[in-house]
PAZAPA-4460 file (N, C-alpha, C; in steps of 0.05 Angstrom, whole numbers, plus 32768, in hexadecimal, padded with zeros to 4 digits):
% residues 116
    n_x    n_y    n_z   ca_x   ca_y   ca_z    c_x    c_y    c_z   seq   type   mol
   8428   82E4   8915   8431   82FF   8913   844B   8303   8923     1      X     A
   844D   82F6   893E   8462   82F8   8949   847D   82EF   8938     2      X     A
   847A   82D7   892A   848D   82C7   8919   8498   82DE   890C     3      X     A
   848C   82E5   88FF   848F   82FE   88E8   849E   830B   88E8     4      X     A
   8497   831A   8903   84A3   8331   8910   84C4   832F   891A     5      X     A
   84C3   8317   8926   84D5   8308   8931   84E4   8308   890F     6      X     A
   84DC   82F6   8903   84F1   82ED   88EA   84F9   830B   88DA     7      X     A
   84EC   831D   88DF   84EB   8338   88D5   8500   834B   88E3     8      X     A
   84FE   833F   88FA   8518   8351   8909   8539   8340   8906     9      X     A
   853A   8329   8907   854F   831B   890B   855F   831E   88E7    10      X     A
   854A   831C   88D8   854F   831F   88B3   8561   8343   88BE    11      X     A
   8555   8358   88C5   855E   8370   88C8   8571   8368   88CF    12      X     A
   857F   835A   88F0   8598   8366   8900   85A3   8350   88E9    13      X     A
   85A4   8342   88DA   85B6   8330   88C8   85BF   8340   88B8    14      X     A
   85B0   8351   88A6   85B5   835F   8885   85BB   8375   8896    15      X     A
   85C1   8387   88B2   85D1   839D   88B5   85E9   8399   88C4    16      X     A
   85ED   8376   88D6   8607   8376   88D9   8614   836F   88C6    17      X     A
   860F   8364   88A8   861D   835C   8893   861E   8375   8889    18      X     A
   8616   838A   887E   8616   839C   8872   8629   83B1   8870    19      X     A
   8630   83B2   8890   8642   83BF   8893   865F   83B5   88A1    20      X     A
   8675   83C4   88A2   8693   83BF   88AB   8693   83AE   88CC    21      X     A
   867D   83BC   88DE   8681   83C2   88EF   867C   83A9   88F7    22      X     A
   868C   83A6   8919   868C   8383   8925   867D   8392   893F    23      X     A
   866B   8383   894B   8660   8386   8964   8673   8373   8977    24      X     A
   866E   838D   898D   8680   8379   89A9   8669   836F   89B2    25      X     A
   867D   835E   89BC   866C   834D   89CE   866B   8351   89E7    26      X     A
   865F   8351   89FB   8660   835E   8A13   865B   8348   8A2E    27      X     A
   8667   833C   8A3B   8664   8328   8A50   8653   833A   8A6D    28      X     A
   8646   8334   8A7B   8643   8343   8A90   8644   8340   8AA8    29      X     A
   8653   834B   8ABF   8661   8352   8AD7   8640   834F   8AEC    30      X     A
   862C   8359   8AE9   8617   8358   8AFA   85FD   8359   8AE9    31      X     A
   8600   8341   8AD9   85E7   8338   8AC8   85C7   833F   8AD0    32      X     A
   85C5   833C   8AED   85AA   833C   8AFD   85A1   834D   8B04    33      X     A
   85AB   836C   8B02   85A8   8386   8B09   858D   8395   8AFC    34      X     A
   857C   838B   8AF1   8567   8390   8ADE   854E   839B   8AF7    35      X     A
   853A   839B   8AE3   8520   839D   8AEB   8513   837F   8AF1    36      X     A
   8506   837B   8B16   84FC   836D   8B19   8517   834C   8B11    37      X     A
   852A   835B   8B12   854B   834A   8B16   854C   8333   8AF8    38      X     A
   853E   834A   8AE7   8540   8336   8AD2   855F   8334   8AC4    39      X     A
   8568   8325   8AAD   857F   832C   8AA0   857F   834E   8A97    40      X     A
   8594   8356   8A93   859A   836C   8A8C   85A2   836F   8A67    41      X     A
   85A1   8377   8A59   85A4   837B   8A3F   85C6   8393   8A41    42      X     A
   85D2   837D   8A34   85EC   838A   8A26   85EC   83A3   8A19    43      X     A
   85FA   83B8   8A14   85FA   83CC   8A04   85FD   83C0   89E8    44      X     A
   85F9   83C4   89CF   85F7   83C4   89BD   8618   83D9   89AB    45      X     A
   8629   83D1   89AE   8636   83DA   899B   8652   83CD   8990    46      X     A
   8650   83E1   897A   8661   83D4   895F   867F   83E5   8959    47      X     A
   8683   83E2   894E   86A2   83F2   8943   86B1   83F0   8929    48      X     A
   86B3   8403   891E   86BD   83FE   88FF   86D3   841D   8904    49      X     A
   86E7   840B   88FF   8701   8420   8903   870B   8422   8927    50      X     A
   8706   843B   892D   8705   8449   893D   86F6   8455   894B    51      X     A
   86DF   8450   8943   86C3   8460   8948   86B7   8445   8953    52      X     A
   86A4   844F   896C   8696   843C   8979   8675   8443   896B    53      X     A
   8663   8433   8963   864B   8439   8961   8639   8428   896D    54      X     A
   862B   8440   8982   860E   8435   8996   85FA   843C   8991    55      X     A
   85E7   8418   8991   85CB   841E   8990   85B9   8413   899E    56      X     A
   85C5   8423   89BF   85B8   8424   89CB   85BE   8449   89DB    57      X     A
   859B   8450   89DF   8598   8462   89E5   8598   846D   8A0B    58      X     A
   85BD   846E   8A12   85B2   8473   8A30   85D6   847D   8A36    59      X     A
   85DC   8485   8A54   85F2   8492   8A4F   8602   847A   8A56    60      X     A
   8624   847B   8A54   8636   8467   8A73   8645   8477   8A6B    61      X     A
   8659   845E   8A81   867A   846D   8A76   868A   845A   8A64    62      X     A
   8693   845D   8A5F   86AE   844A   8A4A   86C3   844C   8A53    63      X     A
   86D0   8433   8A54   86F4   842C   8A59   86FD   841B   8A4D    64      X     A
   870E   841E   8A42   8725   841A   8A2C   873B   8406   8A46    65      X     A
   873F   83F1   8A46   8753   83E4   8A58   8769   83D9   8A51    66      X     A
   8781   83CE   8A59   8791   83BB   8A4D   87A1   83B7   8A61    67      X     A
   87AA   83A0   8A61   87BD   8395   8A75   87D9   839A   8A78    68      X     A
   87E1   8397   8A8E   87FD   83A8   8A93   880C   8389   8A91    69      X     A
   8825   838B   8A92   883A   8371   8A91   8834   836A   8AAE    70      X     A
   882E   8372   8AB8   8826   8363   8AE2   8809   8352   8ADD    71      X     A
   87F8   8351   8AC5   87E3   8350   8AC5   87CE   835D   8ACA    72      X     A
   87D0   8375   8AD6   87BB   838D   8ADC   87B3   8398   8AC5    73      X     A
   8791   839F   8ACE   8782   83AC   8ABC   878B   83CC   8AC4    74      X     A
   878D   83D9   8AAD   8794   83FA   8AA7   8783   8406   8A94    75      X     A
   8774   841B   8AA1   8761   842E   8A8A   8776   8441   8A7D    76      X     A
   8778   8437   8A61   878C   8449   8A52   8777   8464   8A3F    77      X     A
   8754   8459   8A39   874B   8470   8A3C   8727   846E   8A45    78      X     A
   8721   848B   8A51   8702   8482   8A4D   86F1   8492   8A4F    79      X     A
   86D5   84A0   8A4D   86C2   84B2   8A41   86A6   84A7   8A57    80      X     A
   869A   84C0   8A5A   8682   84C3   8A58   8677   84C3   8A41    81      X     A
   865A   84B6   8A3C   864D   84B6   8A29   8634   84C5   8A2E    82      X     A
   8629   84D3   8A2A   860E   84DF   8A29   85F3   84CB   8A1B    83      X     A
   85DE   84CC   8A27   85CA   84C4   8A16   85C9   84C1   89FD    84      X     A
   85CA   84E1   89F8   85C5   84DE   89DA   85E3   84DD   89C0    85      X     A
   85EF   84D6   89D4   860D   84D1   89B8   8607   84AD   89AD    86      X     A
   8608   84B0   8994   8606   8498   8987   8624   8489   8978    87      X     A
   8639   84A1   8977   8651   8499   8975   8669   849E   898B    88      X     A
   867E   848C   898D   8693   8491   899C   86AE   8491   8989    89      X     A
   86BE   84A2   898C   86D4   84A5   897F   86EC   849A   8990    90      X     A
   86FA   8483   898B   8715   8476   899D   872C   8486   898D    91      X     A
   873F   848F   89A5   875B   849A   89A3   8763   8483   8984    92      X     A
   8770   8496   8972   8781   8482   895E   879E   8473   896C    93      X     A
   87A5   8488   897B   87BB   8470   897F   87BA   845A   899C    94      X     A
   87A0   8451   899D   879B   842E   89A6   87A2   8422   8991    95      X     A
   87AF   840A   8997   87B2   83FB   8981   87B7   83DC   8993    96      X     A
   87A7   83C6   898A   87A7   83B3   8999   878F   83A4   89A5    97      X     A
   878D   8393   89B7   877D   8389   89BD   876D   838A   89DD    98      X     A
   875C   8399   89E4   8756   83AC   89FF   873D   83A1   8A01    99      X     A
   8732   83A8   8A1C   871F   839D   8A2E   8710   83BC   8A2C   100      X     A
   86F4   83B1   8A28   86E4   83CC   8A27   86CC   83C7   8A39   101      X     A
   86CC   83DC   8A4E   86B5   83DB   8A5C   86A1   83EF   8A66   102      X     A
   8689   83E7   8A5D   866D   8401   8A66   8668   83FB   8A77   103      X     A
   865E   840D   8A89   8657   8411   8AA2   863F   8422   8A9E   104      X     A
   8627   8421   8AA5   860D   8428   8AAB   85FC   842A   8ABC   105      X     A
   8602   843B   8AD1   85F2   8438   8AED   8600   842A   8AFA   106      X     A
   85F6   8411   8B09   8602   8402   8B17   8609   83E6   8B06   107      X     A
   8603   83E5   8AE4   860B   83D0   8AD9   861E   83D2   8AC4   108      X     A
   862F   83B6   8ABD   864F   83BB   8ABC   864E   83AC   8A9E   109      X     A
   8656   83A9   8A89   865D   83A1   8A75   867B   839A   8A71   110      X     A
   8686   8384   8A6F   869D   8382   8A63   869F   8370   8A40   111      X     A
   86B0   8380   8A31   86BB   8374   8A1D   86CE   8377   8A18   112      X     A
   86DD   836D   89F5   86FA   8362   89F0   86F0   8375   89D3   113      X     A
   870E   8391   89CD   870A   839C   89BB   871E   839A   89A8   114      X     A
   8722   839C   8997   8741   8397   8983   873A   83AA   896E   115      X     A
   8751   83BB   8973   8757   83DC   8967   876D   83D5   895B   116      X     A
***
């Protein structure tokens, strides 16, 4: 039954990341061990098609939009509170390029690589 279930869920996230436009980031993590009983921590879950961020995961952070200056410094060019229950994020249209995006959740940090 477990098999099943298992082959039943992985068949799902296959036929809805094909299905649609959208590319999931990928998310590296800054303080992996921050969990319950110091287990791994679970990445945020989201995707992007266009401009629009879509999360499916249910909880609040913040968001920052980064990019490097010619000195090599990181610069927040933009970034949001998210509430619990928002399941979309809308990015400024005029980013254009390749930016560092990172959630922040309590005391745990998510970094990824976004291209707008």
């Amino acid at each position: 039954m477990k098999k099943y279930l298992f082959t039943l869920c992985m068949a799902l996230t296959v036929a809805t990341t094909y299905a649609s436009d959208t590319l999931q980031i990928k998310f590296s993590y800054t303080n992996p061990y921050s969990g319950p009983n110091h287990a791994p921590v679970r990445p945020p879950y989201v995707s992007i098609s266009d401009y629009t961020l879509f999360l499916w995961d249910a909880c609040e952070f913040t968001l920052y939009i980064k990019e490097e200056d010619e000195n090599g410094d990181e610069q927040v060019v933009f970034t949001t509170y998210v509430p619990e229950d928002e399941t979309e994020v809308s990015l400024p249209d005029w980013l254009a390029g390749t930016y560092t995006i990172e959630v922040t959740r309590g005391s745990q940090t998510f970094v990824g690589e976004i291209e707008l």
